[in-house]
LOVOKOL-881535 format. One record per residue: residue in three letters; x, y, z of N, C-alpha, C in turn. Coordinates in steps of 0.2 Angstrom, whole numbers, plus 5000, padded with zeros to 4 digits. Layout:
AlaXYZXYZXYZ/...
END
This chain:
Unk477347805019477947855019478447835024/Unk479047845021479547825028479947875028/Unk479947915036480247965038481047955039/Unk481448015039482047985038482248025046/Unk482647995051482948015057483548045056/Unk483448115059483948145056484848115062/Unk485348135059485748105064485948155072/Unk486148105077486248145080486848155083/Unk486848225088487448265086488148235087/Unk488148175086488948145085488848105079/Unk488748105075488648075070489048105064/Unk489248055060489748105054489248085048/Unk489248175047489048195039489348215036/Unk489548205028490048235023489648285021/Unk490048345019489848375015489548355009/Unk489648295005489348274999488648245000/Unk488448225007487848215011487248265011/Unk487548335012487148405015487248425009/Unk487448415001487548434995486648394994/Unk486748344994486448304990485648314993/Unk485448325000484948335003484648405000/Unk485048435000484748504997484848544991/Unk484948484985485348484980485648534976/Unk486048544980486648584979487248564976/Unk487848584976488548584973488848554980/Unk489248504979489748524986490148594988/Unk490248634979490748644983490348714989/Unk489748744986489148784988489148774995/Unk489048704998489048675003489548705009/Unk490348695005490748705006491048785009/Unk490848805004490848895003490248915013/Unk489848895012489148885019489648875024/Unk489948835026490348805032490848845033/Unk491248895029491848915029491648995030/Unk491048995030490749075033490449135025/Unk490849095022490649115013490049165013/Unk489649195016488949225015488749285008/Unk489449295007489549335000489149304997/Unk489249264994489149224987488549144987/Unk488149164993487649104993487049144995/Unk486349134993485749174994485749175003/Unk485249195008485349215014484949145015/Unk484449145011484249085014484249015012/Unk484648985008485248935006485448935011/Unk485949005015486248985018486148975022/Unk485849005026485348975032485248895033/Unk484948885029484548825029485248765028/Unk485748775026486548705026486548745033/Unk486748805035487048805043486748775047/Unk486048795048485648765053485748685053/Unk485648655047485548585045486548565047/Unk486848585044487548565046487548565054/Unk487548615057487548635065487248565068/Unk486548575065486048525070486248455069/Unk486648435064486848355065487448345067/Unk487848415070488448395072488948395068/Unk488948455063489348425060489948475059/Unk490748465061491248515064491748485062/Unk491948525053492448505051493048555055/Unk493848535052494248585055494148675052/Unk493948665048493848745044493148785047/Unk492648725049492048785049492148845055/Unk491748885052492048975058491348985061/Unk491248955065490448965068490149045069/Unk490849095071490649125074490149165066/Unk490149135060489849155054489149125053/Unk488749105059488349055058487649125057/Unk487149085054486449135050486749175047/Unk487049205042487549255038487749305042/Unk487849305046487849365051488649395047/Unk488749445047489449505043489949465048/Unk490649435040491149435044491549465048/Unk491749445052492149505056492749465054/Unk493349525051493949495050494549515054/Unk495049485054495749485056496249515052/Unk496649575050496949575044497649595047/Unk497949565045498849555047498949595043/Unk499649625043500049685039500849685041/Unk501149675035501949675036502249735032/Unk502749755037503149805031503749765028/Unk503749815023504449785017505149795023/Unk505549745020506449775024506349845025/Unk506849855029507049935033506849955035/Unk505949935036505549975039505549965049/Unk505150005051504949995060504450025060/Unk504149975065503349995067503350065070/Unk503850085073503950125077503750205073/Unk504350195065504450255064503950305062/Unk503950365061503350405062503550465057/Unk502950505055502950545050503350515042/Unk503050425040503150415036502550375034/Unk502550365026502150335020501650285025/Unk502050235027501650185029501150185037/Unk501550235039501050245046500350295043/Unk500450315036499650355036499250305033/Unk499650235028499150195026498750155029/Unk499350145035499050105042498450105043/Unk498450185046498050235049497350215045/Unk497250205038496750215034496450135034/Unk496850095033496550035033496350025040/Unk496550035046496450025052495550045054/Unk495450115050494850155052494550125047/Unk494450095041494150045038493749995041/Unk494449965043494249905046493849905054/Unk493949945057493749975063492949965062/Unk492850015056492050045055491649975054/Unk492149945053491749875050491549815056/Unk492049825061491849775066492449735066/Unk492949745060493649715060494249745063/Unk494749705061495249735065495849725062/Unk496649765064497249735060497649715067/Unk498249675065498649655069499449655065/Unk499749665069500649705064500949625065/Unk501049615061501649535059502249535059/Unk502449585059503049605060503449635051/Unk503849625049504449645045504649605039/Unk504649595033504949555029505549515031/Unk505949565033506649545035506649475039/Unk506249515045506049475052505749415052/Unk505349385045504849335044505549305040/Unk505849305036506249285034506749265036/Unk506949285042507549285048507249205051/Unk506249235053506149165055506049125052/Unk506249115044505949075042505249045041/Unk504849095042503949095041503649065047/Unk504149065052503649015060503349055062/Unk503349125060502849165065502349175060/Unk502149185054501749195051501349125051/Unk501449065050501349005050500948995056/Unk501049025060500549035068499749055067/Unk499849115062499249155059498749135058/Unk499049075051498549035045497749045046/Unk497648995052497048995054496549055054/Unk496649085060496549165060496549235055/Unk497049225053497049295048496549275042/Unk496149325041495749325034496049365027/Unk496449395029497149415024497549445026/Unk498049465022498649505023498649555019/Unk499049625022499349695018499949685018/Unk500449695009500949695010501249775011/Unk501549805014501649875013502449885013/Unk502249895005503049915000503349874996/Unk503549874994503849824987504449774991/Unk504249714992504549664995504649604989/Unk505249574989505449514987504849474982/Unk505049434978504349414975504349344978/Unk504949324979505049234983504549264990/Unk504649314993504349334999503449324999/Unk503449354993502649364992502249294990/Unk502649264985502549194986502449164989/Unk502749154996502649115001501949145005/Unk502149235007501649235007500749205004/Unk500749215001500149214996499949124997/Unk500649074996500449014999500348995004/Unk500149055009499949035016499549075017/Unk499249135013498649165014498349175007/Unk497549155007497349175001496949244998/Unk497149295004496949365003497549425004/Unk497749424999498349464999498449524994/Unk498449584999498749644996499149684996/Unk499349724990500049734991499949804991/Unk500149844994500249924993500949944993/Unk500949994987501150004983501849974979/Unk501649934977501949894974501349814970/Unk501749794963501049774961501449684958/Unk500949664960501349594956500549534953/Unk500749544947500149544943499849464944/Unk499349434944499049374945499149334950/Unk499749354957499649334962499449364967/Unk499249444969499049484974498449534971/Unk498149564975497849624971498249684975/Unk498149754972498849784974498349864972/Unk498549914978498449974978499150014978/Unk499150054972499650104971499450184970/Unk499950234970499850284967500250304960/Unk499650344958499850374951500350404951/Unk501150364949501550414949501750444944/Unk501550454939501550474932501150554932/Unk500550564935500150604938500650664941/Unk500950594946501150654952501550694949/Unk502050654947502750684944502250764938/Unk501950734935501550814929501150854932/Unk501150824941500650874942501350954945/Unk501750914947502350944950502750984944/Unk502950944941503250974937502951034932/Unk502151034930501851074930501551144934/Unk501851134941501651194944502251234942/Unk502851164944503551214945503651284938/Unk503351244932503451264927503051354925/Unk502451334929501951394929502451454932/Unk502651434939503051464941503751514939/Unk503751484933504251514931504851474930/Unk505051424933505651354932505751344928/Unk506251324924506351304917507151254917/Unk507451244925507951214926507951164932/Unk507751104930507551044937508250994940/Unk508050984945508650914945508050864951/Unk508350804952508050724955508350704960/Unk507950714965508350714973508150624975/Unk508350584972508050494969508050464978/Unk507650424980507850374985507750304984/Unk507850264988507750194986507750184981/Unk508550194978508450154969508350114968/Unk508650054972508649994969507549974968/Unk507150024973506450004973506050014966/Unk505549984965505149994958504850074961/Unk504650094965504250174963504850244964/Unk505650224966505850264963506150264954/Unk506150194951506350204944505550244942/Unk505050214945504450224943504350314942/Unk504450354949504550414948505050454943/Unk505550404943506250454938505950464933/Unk505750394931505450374923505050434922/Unk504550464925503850494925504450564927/Unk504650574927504950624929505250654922/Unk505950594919506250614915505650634908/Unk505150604908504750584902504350664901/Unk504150684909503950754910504250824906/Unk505050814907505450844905505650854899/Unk505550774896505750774887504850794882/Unk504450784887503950804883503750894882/Unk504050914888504250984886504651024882/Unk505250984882505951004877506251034882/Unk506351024889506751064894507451024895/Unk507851034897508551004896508450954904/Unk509050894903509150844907509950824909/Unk510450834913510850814911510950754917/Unk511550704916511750654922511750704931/Unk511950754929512150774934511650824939/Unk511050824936510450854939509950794944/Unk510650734941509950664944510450664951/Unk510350654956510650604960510250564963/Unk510450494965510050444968510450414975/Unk510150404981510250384984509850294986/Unk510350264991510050184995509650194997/Unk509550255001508950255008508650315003/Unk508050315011507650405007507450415013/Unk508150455017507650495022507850555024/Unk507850585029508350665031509150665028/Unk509350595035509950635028510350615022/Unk509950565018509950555010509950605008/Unk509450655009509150715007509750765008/Unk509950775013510450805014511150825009/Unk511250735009511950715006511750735000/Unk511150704998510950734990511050814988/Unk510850844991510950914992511650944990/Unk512250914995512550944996512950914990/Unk512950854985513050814981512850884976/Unk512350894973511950934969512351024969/Unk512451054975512851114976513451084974/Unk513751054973514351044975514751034965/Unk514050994961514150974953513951074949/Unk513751104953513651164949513851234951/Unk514151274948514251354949513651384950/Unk513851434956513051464958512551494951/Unk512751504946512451544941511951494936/Unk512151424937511851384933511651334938/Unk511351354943511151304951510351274946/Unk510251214944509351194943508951244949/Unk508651284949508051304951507451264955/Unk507151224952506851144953507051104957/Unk507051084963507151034964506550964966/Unk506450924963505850884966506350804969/Unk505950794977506350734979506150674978/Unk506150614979505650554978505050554984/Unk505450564990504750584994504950645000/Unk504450675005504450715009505150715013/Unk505250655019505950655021506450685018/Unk506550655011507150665007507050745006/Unk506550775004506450865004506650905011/Unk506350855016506450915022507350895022/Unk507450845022508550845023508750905018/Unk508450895010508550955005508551025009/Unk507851035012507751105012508351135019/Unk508251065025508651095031509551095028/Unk509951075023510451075022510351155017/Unk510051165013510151245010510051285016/Unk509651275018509551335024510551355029/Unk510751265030511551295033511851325028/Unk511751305021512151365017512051435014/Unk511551435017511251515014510751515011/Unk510651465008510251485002509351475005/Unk508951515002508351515006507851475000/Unk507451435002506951415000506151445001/Unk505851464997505951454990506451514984/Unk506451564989506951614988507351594982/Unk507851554982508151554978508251474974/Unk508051404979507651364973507051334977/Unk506751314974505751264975506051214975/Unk505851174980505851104982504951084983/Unk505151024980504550974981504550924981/Unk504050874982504150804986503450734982/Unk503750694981503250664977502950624984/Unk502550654988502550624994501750684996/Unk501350645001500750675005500950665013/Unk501250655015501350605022501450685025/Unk501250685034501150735038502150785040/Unk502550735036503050755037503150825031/Unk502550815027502750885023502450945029/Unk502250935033501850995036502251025042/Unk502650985043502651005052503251025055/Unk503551075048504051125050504051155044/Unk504351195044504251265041505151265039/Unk504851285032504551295027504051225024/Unk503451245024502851165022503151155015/Unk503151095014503451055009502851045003/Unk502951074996502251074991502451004990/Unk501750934989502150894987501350844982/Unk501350804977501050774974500850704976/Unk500250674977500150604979499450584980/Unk499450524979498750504980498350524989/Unk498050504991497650504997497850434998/Unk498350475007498550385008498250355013/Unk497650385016497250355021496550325015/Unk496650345011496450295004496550245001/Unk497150245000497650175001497350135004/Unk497650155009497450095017496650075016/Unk496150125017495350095015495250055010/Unk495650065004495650034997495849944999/Unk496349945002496649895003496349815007/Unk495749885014495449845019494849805014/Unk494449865009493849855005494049785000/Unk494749764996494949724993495049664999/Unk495049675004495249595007494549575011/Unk494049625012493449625016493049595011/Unk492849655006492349655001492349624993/Unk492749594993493149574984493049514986/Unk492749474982492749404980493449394978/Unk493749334976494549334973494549264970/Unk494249264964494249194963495049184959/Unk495149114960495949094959496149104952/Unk496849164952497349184948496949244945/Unk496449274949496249344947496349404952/Unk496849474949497049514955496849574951/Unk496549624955496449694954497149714956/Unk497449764951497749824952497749924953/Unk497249954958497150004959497450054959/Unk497550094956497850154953497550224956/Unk497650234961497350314964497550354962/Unk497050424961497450464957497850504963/Unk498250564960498550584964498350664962/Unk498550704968498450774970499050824972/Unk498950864970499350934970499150964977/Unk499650964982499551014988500251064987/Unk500051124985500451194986500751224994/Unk501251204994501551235001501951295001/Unk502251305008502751345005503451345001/Unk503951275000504351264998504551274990/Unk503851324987504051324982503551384979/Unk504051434975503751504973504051534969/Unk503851584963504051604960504651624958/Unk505051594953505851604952505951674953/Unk506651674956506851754956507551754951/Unk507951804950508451804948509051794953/Unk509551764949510051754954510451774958/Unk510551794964510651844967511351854965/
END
């Protein structure tokens, strides 16, 4: 018999060496060293790590701290699209944060903020380029550039986008905005409404055409009337977009033919709505219903509460961490996740009355 002397710990073994011994795939081998435990039996795997470790063998990729299968613990990086701050509060993104964070948390993971589309672009990708090693994916948050996402994506191979969807290069969690819009326009309707107008933000973004579209469709499916002048659309979407919309909207109508209706693209743009009719008299929902295609805590935390339609955005965020934690991703395949969305009744909107 001739025993074979295993190498010792300075010795160089290829992976097509620790293939061959156990007769396996390289690239099997490969997936073992790089902390892969998803997709190799426990004890396959075991048995290439132990045997890699004990001959020394430390290429630049292996992640030790994944050694006997033990659960990865990840790193997940997150950038906001343009115009955003980390700072800013009572908006979309800080509840999705919030959600992947508690995700990732429960897991033994964690996130880390990379800053800004804008910002990465300013630097020319040298701070995300710092990452590479480190991060085990990224969250996009909000519809960003597709040259952006591309580079992203060529420096990271786990990449999600929230709420925005780019099909066969990221996987991507959105809300139902088709839903939201008929959940909304179907209360207003109950209510007695039968005259809307489109408080729009962020046109030039995909989820306000997405909302208009789901909106106007809302309306033609009922045979309820439309014209140019019940839509306004604003660059921004915050307090006072909502405002200038407002004041743009009183300004196209005689008090006797005011839309009754109004739905905004999201929460901020409603409460600017509601706090500009209040300096002109007009009482909500008294005189018209506002609503918001929005769930974010800014519907809540003044008065009059804002009724408004939307998926769970601390759902989002969990959805997002379980795609970059739990999701295999084999190359050129992406899920795109669709949440539904929900009807919260608040005060901003109530029974039509006659016009005073």
């Amino acid at each position: 018999f001739c025993f074979m002397k295993e190498p010792g710990p300075r010795s160089k073994v290829s992976q097509q060496a620790i293939a061959r011994r156990f007769g396996v795939s390289q690239a099997l081998v490969s997936m073992v060293l790089n902390g892969r435990s998803d997709r190799v039996k426990g004890e396959t795997y075991r048995k290439i790590w132990d045997y890699a470790t004990g001959v020394g063998y430390e290429p630049k990729g292996m992640r030790s701290e994944f050694a006997h299968g033990e659960p990865e613990k990840a790193l997940i990086g997150f950038i906001l699209r343009a115009r955003q701050k980390l700072y800013t509060q009572s908006n979309f993104y800080s509840h999705v944060q919030h959600g992947l964070h508690e995700f990732l948390n429960g897991g033994g993971h964690s996130t880390v903020f990379l800053g800004t589309e804008a910002a990465a672009r300013a630097e020319n990708f040298r701070a995300l380029g710092g990452w590479r090693k480190r991060l085990h994916g990224v969250v996009l948050m909000g519809e960003m550039k597709l040259d952006f996402v591309e580079e992203v994506r060529a420096r990271f191979s786990r990449v999600v986008s929230v709420s925005a969807c780019y099909p066969g290069l990221c996987h991507s969690v959105r809300n139902n905005e088709s839903r939201s819009l008929e959940l909304l326009v179907d209360h207003l309707i109950s209510l007695g409404h039968g005259t809307f107008a489109w408080i729009g933000g962020n046109f030039r973004l995909g989820p306000h055409l997405a909302r208009l579209d789901a909106f106007k469709r809302q309306l033609v499916k009922r045979g309820l009337p439309l014209e140019d002048k019940q839509i306004v659309a604003s660059r921004g979407g915050d307090r006072m977009d909502g405002r200038e919309a407002a004041r743009l909207l009183l300004d196209r109508f005689s008090p006797e033919n005011l839309p009754t209706a109004w739905i905004a693209y999201n929460g901020l743009m409603a409460r600017g709505v509601v706090n500009y009719l209040a300096t002109r008299g007009i009482e909500v929902p008294g005189r018209i219903s506002v609503a918001a295609v929005d769930a974010t805590r800014v519907c809540e935390e003044e008065k009059p509460s804002i009724t408004g339609a939307f998926a769970d955005l601390g759902e989002m965020g969990r959805m997002a961490g379980r795609l970059l934690v739990e999701e295999p991703r084999p190359v050129g395949l992406s899920r795109d996740l669709v949440l539904p969305a929900f009807l919260t009744v608040r005060e901003s909107t109530g029974l039509l009355l006659d016009p005073v």
